[in-house]
Each structure stands twice: as structure tokens, then as C-alpha cells.
C-alpha positions as CSV (number, residue, x, y, z in Angstrom):
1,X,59.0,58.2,43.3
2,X,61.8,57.8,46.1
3,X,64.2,60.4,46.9
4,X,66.7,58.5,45.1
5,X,65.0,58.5,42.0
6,X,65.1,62.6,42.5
7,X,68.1,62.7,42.7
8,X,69.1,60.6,39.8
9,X,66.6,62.6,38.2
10,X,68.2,65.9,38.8
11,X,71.6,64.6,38.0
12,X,70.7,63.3,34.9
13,X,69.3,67.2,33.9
14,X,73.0,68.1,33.3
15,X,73.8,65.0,31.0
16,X,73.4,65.8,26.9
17,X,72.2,62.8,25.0
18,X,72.1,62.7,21.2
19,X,69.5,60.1,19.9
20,X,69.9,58.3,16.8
21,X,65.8,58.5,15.7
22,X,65.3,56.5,12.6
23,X,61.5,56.8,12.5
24,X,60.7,53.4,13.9
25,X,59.3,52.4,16.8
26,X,62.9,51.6,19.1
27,X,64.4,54.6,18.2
28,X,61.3,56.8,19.3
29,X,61.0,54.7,22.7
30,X,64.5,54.9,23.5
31,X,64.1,59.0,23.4
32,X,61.0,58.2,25.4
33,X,62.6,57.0,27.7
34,X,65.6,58.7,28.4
35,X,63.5,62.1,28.4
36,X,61.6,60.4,30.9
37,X,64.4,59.6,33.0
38,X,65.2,63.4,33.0
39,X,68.1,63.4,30.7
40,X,68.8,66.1,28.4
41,X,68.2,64.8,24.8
42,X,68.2,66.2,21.2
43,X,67.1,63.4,18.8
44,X,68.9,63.4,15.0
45,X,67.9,62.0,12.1
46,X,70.6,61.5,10.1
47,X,70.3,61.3,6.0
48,X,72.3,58.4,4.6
49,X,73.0,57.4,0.9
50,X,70.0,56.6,-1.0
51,X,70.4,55.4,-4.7
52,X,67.9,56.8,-7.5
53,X,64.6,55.7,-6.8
54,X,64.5,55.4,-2.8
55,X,64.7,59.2,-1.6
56,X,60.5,58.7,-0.9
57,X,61.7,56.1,1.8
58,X,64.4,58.4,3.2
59,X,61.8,61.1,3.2
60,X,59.4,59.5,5.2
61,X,61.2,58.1,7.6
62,X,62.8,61.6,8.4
63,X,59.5,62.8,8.9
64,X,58.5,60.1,11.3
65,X,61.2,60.9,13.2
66,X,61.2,64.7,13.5
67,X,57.0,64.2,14.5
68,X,58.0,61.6,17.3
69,X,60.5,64.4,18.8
70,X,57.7,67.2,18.4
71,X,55.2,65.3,20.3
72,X,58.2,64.5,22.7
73,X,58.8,68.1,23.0
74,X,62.5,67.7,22.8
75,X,65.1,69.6,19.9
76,X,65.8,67.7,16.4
77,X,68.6,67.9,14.7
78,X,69.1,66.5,10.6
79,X,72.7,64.9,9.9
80,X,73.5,65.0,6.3
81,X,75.8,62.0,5.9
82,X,75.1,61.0,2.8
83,X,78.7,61.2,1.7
84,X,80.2,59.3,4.1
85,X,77.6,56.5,3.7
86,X,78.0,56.2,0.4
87,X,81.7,56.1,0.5
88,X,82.2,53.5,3.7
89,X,78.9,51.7,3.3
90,X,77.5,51.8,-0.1
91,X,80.8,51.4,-1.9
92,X,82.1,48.5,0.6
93,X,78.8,46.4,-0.3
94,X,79.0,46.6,-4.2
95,X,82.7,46.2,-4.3
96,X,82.3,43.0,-1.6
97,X,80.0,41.5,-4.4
98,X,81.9,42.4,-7.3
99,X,84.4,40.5,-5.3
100,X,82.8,37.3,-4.5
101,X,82.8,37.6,-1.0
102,X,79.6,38.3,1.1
103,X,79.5,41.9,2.6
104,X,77.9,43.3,5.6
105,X,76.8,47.0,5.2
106,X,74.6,46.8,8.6
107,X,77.8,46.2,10.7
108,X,80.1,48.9,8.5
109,X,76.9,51.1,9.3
110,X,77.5,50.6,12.9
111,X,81.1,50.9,12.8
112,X,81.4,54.0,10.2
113,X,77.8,56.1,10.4
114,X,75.9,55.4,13.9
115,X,78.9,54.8,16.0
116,X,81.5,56.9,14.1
117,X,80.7,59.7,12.1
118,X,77.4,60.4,14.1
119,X,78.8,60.1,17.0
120,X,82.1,62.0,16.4
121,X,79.5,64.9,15.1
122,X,77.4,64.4,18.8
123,X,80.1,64.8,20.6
124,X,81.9,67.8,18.6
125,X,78.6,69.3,19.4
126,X,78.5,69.1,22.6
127,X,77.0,65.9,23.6
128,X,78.4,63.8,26.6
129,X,76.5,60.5,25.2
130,X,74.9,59.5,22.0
131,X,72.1,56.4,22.6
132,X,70.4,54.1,19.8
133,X,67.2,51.6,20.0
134,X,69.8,48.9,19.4
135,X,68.8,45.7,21.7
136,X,72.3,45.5,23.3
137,X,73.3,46.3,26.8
138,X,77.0,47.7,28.4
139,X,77.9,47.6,31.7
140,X,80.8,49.0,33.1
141,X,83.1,45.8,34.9
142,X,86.6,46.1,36.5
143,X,87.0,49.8,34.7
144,X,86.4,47.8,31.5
145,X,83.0,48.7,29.5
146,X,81.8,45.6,28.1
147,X,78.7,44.9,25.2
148,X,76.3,42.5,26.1
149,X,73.4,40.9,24.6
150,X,69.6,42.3,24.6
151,X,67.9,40.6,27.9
152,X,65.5,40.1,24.7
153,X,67.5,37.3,22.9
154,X,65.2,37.2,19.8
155,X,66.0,40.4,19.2
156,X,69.6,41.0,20.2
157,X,71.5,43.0,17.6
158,X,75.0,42.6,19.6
159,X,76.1,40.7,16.4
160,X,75.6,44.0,14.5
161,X,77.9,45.9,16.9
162,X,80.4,43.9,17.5
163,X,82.6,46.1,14.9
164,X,82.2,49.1,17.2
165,X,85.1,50.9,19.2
166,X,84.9,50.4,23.0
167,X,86.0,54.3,23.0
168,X,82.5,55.5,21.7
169,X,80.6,51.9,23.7
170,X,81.9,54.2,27.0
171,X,79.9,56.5,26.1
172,X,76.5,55.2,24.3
173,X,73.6,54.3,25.8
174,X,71.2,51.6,25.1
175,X,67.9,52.1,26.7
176,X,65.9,49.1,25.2
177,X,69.1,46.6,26.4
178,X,66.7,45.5,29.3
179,X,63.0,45.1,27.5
180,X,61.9,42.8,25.3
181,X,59.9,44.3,21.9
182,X,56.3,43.5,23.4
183,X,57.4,45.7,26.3
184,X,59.2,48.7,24.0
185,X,55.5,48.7,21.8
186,X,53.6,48.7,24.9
187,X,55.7,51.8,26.1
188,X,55.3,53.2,22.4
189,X,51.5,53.4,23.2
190,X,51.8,54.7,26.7
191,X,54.2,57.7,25.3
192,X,51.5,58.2,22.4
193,X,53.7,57.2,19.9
194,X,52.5,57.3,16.4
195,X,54.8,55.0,15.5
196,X,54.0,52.1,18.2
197,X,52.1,50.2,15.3
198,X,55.0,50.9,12.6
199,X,55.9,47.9,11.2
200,X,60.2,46.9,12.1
201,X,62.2,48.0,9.1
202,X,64.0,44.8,7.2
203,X,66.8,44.9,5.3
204,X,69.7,47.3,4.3
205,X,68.7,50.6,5.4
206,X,69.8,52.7,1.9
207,X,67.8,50.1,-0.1
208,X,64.3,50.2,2.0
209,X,62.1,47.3,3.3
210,X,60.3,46.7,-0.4
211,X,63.5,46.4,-2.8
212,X,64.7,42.7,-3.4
213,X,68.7,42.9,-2.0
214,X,69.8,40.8,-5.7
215,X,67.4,42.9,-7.9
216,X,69.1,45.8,-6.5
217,X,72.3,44.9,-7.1
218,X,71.7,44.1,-10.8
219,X,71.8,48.2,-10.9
220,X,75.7,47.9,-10.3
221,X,77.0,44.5,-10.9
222,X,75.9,43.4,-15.0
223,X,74.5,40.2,-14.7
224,X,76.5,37.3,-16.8
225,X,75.6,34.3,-17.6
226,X,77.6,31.0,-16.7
227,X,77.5,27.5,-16.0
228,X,76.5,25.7,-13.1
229,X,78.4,22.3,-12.1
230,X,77.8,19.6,-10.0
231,X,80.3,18.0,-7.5
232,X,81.6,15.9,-10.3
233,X,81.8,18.7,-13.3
234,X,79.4,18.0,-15.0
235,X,77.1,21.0,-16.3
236,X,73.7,21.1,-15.3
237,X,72.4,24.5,-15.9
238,X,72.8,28.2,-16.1
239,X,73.2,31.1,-13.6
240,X,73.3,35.1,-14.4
241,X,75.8,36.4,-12.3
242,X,78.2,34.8,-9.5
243,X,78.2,37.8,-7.8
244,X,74.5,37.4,-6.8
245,X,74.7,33.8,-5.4
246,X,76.0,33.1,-1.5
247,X,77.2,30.1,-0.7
248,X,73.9,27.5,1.2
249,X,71.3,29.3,-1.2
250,X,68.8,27.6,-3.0
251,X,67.8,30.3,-5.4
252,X,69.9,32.4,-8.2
253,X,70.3,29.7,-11.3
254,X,67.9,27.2,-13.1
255,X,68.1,23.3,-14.0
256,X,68.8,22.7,-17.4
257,X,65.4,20.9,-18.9
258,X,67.6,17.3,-19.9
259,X,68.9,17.3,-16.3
260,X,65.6,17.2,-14.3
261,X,63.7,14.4,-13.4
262,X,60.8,14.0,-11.1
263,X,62.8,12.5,-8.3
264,X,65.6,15.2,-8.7
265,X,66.9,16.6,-5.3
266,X,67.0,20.3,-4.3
267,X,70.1,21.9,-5.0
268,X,72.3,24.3,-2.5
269,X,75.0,26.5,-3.8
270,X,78.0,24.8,-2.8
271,X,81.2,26.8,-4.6
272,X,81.3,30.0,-6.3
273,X,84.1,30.7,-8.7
274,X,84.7,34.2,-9.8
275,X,87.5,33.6,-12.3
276,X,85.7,31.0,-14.6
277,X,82.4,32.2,-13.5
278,X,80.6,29.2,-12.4
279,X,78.7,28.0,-9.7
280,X,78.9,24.3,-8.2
281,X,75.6,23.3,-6.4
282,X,75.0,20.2,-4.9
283,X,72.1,18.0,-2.5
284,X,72.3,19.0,0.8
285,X,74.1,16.2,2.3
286,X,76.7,17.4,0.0
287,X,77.0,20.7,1.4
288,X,77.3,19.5,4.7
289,X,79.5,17.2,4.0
290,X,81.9,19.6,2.1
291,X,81.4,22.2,5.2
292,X,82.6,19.7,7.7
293,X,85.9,20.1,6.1
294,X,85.7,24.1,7.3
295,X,85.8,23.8,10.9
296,X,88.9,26.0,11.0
297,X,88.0,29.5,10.0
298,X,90.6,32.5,9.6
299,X,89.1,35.9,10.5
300,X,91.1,39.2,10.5
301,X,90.9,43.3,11.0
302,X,89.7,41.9,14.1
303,X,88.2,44.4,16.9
304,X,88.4,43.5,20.4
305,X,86.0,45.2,23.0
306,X,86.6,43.1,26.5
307,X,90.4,41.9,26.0
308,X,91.4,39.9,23.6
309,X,90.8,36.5,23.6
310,X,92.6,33.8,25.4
311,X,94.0,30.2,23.4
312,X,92.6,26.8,24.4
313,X,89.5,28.8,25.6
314,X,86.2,27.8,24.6
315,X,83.9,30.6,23.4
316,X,80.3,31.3,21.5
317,X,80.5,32.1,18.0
318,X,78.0,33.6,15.7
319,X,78.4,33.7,11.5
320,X,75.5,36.2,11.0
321,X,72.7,38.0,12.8
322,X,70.7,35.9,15.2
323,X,72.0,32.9,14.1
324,X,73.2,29.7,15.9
325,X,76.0,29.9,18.3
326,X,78.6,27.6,18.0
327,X,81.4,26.3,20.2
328,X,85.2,26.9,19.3
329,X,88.3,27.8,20.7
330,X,90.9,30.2,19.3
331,X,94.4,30.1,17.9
332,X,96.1,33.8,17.4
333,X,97.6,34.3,14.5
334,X,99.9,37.7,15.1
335,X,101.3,39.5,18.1
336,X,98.2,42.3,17.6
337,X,95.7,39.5,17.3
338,X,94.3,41.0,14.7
339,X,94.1,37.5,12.6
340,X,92.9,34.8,14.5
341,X,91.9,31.2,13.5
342,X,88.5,29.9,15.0
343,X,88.4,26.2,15.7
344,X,84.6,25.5,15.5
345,X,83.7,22.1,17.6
346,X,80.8,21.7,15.4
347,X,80.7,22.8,11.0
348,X,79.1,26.4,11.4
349,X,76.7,26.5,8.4
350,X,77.7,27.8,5.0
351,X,80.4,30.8,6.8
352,X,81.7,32.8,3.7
353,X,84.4,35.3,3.0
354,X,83.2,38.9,3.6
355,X,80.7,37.7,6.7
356,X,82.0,38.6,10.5
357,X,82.2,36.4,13.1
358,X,81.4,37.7,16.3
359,X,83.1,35.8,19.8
360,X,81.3,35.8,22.8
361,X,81.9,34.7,26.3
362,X,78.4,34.1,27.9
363,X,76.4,36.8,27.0
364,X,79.7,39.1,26.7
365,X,80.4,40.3,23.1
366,X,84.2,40.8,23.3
367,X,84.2,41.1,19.5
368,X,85.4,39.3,16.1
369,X,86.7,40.0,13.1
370,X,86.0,39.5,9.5
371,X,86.2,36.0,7.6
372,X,89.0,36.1,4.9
């Protein structure tokens, strides 16, 4: 180790880092880590909304994650914030369904628990940074502190933060920015981490890895049975519920018997209509075809992290979480640009109200907003 690396060492002994620990295997290397680079670290578990029947998954996970910071030898703290999930998380999924639109929780999770209420508690407490095992890096640029991408592009969760104030982003850090996952499970082993072989958690985090998303939300939404239409009217089956159907799916409503036939295509969800409570599905040519006529996108309660962004510029844009970037250029909407229309060069597929759009300029986040 070079003097340097002392130094930094003994610097970093008088810098207080609250870890988000989940009880997976990022979260527990990215304490790793930072212990290991001498900082001062308490790791926190923090208890979020779980609905009748999932507590058991809630209750392991805590217990993952308060073993990882005994064997670390480091302080763990237990945030109760099931309230505040359950009011700006929970709440904003079901409503977003019962609306017709296509809610996020994992980036309101960001915004409101991991990046607001957790960290509002971290620092009331004392902390001078909180850090996550998010794959995102920032970099300080100008006296600006930008989000990047994960070096690790398959697993680069910028998308998922691209909601969060550049306020708190000044003072998070994100350990696992510069690895990629074969190099976070090989440092999982060398710490002795029990959780190096854990499986990577899927889905929303109050519903649990095992619970199908639409089954789930058959708890809150009643199902209701409707027609389904083609592109010309006509009714060709039945569907249980709008609200469980996004826009590009396959699934969620059958084929009535007298409308099948051995050569008959595979149908997409093209058009969901709450009011009348039908859903119009179509081949996939037709999708595509009626998508092409969506190029221009209107996204608002926009949140900008590096600037805002710049007219008859040509940015990256991404519809949902690791999915294809697409060129388009910007036209702003109000003197806040806080509503902004996106001008894709090429049909994003199957965007829908209540997904974000995220803008990026290389492999700067510099935010987005929500589709209306």
C-alpha cells in the first residue's frame, strides 16, 4: 500500500457513511468495500410496506442483512419506513393501475425511500454520506455532480435513478459504479460473504421475487370482464380487467373459440380503454405500425440532474430499465422545463403513460421526466 493510499485511508476514518443493506449480494459488497477503504460505516436495513402475506420475505432479508454487518464487524441500524412506503410507493402503483397508466414503484422507491426519506434520516443522524449497491457512478465535473452509467452496462440501474435530487447525488456514494457483477461476487467471496451465492432479487421489492406482479394486483383492483377488439371493431374475445394489461403485451385476455383458426397470428395489446373497458389487440405489424405514429412523446414533472436540456440537441433516450436507447431531440414545453416534448428519430417501442423516460448525453444521466 503507498503512502498515498494511507493517507486516503486515514482521511476517510473521519467520513460517516450510512449503507443501504438490503440483504443481497451488492448491498453487502458495497459495505465491504467502503469498510475496506477505511470509511466509517453503519449499514441500515430499512423495513418497507409489505402487504398480508409477504412479511416472511421482509423478515429474511433483514436478517441477511444485519448477519453481513456482524461478520463485517461494523454498527446496524433498522429503519421502520413502512409508512412512508406505503403512502408514496405502494399507493402510487395501485392508483397508477386503477388509472390506466403504467406505474413505476422502483423509481418512486428511489426518489421517496432510498434517496429521500432514508437519506434525510442518515443525515439527521449524523451521516456525511449515505451509499447503495446501485450500478451507477457520479463524478463531480465543473462544480456540477453528474449520474453516470454502471462501467457494467448490463447492469446499469441509472434508469432507476434518474428521478433522484442532485442535492442528496452530492452526497451518495456508489461503490459498485466501476465493477461489473462477476467482479462484485468474486469480491463477495473474498469478504466471506454469505450472501455471494444469493440469487439477485427481481421484481418490486414489497411484492418479493415469487409473487406474479398481475396476480398481485387482483388483491386491489377487482378484476372485470370486457371485450377485446380488433383494429377494425370487431369483438374477438374477452379480457378480465384493463387495468392489468400494458400496452405491446401478449398475455392478459383469450380468443374467442369462433375467432381462431390454425393460421391465426399472435396478438399484441395495441389500445387500452378505461372508460368502455376494452382492449384492442392487433398482429404485430400493426402495433408497429400504429407506434410509428408516436414519435413525439410529452413527458412532465421532469427532474433535471446536469442542466437542463438544450433544443435541436440530439440525446439517448430510454422508456424502461435496460432497454434500447433511442435517438431524439427535445422541444421545451414551459419556462421551468418541467414539460418537455421528446422527438424520437426512430418509434420507441410500446412507451405508455405512467413509464419515465430518462435523457442521456453519452453515458451522462441528466434526467427525464414522466410520460403523460
Amino acid at each position: 500500500m503507498s503512502t498515498t493510499d494511507i493517507k486516503n485511508k486515514q482521511e476517510c476514518r473521519s467520513i460517516k457513511v450510512f449503507v443501504a443493506v438490503s440483504g443481497g449480494v451488492d448491498s453487502s459488497v458495497a459495505l465491504a468495500l467502503l469498510k475496506g477503504q477505511g470509511y466509517d460505516v453503519t449499514g441500515v436495513y430499512f423495513k418497507t410496506y409489505k402487504p398480508d402475506g409477504n412479511r416472511e420475505y421482509c423478515k429474511e432479508q433483514g436478517m441477511d442483512a444485519q448477519a453481513v454487518c456482524k461478520h463485517l464487524n461494523v454498527p446496524f441500524k433498522v429503519f421502520d419506513l413502512e409508512h412512508e412506503y406505503e403512502q408514496k410507493v405502494f399507493n402510487y402503483m395501485i392508483e397508477g393501475y386503477k388509472a390506466g397508466r403504467t406505474p413505476n414503484p422502483d423509481i418512486l422507491c428511489n426518489k421517496e425511500i432510498k434517496f429521500g426519506v432514508f437519506a434525510h434520516k442518515a443525515f439527521q443522524q449524523g451521516a456525511d454520506y449515505i451509499a447503495t449497491g446501485h450500478y451507477a457512478r457520479v463524478k463531480e465535473s465543473h462544480g456540477k455532480t453528474m449520474l453516470l452509467k454502471g462501467i457494467d452496462h448490463s447492469k446499469d440501474q441509472s434508469y432507476f435513478l434518474s428521478q433522484v435530487s442532485n442535492k442528496t447525488l452530492e452526497r451518495t456514494l456508489f461503490p459498485l459504479g466501476e465493477m461489473k457483477k462477476s467482479e462484485v461476487r468474486e469480491f463477495a467471496k473474498y469478504y466471506g460473504l454469505h450472501t455471494a451465492s444469493k440469487k439477485d432479487s427481481q421484481g418490486i421489492c414489497f411484492i418479493g421475487q415469487e409473487i406474479d406482479v398481475k396476480e398481485f394486483l387482483k388483491r386491489y383492483i377487482q378484476e372485470q370482464e370486457g371485450e377485446v377488439i380488433d383494429v377494425d371493431g370487431k369483438v374477438i374475445g374477452k379480457h378480465k380487467g384493463v387495468h392489468f394489461s400494458t400496452i405491446g403485451e401478449r398475455h392478459g385476455f383469450t380468443i374467442l373459440p369462433s375467432c381462431q383458426s390454425t393460421h391465426m397470428p399472435r396478438f399484441f395489446v395495441i389500445e387500452r380503454d378505461i372508460q368502455n373497458n376494452t382492449l384492442t389487440v392487433g398482429t404485430k405489424e400493426q402495433l408497429e405500425a400504429i407506434q410509428k405514429t408516436k414519435k413525439e412523446i410529452i413527458i412532465n414533472n421532469c427532474n433535471w440532474l446536469s442542466g437542463r436540456p438544450v433544443e435541436n440537441y440530439v440525446y439517448d433516450c430510454r422508456v424502461r430499465h435496460r432497454g434500447e436507447l433511442y435517438k431524439a431531440d427535445v422541444l421545451i414545453q414551459d419556462e421551468d422545463s418541467q414539460t418537455i416534448q421528446i422527438n424520437f428519430k426512430e418509434t420507441p417501442y410500446a412507451p405508455a403513460p405512467g413509464q419515465f423516460i430518462a435523457l442521456y448525453d453519452s453515458d451522462v444521466c441528466i434526467g427525464g421526466g414522466e410520460i403523460i
